[in-house]
C-alpha positions as CSV (number, residue, x, y, z in Angstrom):
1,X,204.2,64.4,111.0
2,X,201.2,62.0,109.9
3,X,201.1,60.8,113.3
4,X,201.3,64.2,115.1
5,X,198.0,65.9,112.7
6,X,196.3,62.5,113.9
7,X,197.0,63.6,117.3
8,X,195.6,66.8,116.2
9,X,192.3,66.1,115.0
10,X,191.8,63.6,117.5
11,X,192.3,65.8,120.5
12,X,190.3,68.7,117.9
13,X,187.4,66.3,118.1
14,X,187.0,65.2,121.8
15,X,187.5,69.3,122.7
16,X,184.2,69.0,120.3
17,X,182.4,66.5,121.8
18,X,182.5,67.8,125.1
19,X,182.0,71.2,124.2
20,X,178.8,69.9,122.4
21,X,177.5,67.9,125.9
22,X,178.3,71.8,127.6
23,X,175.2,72.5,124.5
24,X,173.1,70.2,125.4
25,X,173.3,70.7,129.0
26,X,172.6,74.3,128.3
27,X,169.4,73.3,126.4
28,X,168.1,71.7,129.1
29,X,168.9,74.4,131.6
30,X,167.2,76.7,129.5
31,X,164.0,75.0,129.2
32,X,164.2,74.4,132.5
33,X,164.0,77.8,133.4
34,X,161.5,78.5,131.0
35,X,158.9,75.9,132.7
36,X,159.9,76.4,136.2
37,X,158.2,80.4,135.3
38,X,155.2,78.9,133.0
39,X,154.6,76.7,135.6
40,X,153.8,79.1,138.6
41,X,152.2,81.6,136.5
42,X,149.9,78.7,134.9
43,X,149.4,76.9,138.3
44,X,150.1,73.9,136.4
45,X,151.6,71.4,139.0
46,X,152.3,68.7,136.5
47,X,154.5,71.0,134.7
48,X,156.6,71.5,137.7
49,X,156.9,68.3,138.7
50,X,158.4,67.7,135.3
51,X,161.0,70.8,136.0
52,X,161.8,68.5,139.2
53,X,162.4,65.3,137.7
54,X,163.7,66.8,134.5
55,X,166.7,67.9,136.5
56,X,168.0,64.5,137.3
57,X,169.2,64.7,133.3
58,X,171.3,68.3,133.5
59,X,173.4,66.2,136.9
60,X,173.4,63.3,134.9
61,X,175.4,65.7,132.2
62,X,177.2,67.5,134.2
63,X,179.0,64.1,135.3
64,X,179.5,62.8,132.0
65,X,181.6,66.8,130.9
66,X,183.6,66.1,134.2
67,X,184.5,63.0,133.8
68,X,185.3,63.1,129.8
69,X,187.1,66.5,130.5
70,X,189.2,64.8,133.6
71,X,190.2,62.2,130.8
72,X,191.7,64.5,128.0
73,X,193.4,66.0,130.6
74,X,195.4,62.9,131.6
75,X,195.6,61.2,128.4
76,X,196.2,64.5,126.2
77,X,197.9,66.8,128.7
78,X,196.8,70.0,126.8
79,X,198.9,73.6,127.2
80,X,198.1,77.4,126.8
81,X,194.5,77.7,125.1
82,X,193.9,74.5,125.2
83,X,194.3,73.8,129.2
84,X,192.0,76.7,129.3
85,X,189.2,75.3,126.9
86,X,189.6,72.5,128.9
87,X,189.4,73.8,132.7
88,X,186.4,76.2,131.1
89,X,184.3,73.1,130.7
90,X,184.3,72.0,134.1
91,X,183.5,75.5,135.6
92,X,180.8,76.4,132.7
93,X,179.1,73.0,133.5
94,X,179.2,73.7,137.2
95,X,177.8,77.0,137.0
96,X,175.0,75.5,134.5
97,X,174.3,72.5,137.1
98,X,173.3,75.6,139.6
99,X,171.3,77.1,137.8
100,X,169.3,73.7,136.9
101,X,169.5,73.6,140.7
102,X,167.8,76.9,141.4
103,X,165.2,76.2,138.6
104,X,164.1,72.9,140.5
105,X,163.6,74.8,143.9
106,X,161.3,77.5,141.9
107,X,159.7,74.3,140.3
108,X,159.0,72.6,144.2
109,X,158.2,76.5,145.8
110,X,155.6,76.3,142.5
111,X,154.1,73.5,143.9
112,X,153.3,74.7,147.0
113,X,152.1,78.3,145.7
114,X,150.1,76.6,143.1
115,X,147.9,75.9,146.7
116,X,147.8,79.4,148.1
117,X,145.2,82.2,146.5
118,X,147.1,84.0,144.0
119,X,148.5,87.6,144.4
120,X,147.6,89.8,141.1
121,X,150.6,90.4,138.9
122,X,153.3,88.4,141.1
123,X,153.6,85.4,138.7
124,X,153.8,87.7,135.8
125,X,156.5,89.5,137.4
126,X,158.6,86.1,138.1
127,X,158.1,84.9,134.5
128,X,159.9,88.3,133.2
129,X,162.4,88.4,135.1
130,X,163.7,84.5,134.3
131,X,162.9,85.3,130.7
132,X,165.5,88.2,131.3
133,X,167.9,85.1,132.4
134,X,166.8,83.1,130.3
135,X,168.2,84.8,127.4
136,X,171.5,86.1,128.5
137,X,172.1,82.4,129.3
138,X,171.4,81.7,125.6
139,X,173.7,84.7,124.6
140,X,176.1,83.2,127.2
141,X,176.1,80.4,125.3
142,X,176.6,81.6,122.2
143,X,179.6,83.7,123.1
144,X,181.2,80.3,124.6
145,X,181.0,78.5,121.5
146,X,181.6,81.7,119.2
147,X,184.6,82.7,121.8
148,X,182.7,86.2,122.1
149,X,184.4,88.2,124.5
150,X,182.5,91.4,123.8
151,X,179.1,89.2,123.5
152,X,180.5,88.0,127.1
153,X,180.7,91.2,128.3
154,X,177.8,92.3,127.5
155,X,175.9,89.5,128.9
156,X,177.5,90.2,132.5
157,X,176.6,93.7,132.3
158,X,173.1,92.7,131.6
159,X,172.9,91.5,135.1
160,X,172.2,94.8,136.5
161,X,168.4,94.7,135.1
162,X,168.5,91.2,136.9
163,X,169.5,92.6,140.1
164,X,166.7,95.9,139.9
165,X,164.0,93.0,139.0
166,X,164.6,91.7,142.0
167,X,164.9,94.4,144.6
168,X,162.0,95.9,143.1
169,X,159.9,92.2,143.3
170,X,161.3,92.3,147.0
171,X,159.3,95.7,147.9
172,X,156.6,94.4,146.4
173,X,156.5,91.5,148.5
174,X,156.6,93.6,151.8
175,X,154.2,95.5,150.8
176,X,151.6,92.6,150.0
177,X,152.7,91.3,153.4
178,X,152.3,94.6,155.3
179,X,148.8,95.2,153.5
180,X,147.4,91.8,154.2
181,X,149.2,89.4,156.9
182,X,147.5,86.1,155.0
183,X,149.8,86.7,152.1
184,X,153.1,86.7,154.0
185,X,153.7,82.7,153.7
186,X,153.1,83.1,149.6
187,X,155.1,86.2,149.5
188,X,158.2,83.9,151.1
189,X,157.6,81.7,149.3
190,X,157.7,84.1,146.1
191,X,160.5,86.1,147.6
192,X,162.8,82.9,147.9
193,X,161.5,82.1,143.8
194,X,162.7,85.6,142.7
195,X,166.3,84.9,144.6
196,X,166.6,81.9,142.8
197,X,166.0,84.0,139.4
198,X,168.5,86.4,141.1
199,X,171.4,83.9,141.9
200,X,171.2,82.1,138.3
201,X,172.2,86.0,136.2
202,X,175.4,85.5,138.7
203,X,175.9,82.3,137.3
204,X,175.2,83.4,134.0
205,X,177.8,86.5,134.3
206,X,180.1,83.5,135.9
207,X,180.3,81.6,132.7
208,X,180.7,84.9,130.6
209,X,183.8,85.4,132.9
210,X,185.2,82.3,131.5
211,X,184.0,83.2,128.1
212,X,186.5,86.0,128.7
213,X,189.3,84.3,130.3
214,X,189.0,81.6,127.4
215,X,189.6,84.1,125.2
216,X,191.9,86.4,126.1
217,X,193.6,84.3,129.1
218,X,193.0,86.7,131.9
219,X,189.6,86.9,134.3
220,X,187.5,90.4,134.1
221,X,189.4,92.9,136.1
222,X,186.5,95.3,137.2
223,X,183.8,94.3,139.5
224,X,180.7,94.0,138.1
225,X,178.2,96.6,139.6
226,X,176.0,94.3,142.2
227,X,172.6,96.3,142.4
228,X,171.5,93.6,144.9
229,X,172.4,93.7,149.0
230,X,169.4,92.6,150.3
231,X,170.8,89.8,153.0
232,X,168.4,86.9,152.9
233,X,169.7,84.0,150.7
234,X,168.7,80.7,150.1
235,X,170.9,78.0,148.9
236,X,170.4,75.9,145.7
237,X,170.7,72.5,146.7
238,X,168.2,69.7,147.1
């Protein structure tokens, strides 16, 4: 019996310390997102160049959840909640290392902006929509480590204002273009940006999914209203 509680609080404690890397990771998503916006609405390329190289760190994590979660798997061969706990980690890590992905794109796009003369209220308009991810991403979070289905919920049906943000950013943008043809290469530019902001809420409402599925063992059944079907897409690697 000794033996089988040591078992116990062993496996209790590496579910911990991964779940606690997952965190960390999330931290430095976060603030990733939060800079990639300051930077383009501050024109501050050092700041985005910092978002670049700062994204090195959130693979870096990613690798070190996989590969501790690939080891309690084979040495601890969990069941029922725990298999899921454990098969959460590598998908809420994934989703988190695409979101760090799409950040560093809106971080190099930034860059190149930064050059360009500046179109009145666009930046703005970026940094409220990624605050808008940036806190159901906390609240994401939360719910993971609180196992908050309801929280979870909520979060993915927050999307929707995501999704709005952007379609109305993307008739903005033709209308700058349309109005002035020297602002159409800025207003891809900002277009892509406000895609990337776009994708990461889907990544966010993917980790609430798992959030759910953690907690009550079955995925969402109803789709989650997509206000978005605007067919231009850009990917987030790189």
């Amino acid at each position: 019996m000794a033996n089988q509680e040591h078992i116990v609080a062993s496996f209790d404690r590496d579910l911990e310390g991964i779940q606690a890397m997952i965190m960390k990771m999330g931290g430095l998503v976060e603030d990733s997102i939060v800079k990639s916006a300051e930077a383009l609405e501050t024109r501050d390329e050092d700041l985005a160049l910092t978002v670049k190289n700062g994204d090195k760190a959130i693979d870096a994590l990613e690798e070190r959840v996989n590969e501790e979660a690939a080891r309690i798997l084979a040495l601890r061969q969990p069941t029922a909640s725990d298999l899921r706990t454990v098969l959460s980690v590598f998908r809420v890590s994934a989703n988190l290392e695409r979101i760090g992905d799409y950040s560093k794109n809106i971080a190099k796009r930034s860059s190149v902006v930064i050059q360009m003369q500046p179109i009145n209220g666009t930046a703005a308009a970026l940094k409220r929509m990624a605050r808008v991810v940036e806190l159901m991403l906390k609240d994401a979070l939360d719910a993971y480590i609180q196992r908050d289905a309801d929280l979870a919920a909520d979060v993915r049906e927050r999307d929707l204002e995501v999704d709005q943000m952007y379609s109305a950013l993307f008739r903005e943008y033709l209308t700058f273009m349309m109005e002035d043809p020297r602002n159409i290469t800025a207003c891809m530019h900002l277009h892509f940006m406000a895609k990337n902001i776009e994708r990461m809420g889907d990544h966010v409402t993917s980790i609430c999914e798992q959030v759910i599925y953690l907690v009550t063992g079955e995925m969402p059944d109803e789709d989650r209203p997509k206000q978005d079907r605007t067919p231009y897409e850009e990917g987030a690697g790189g």
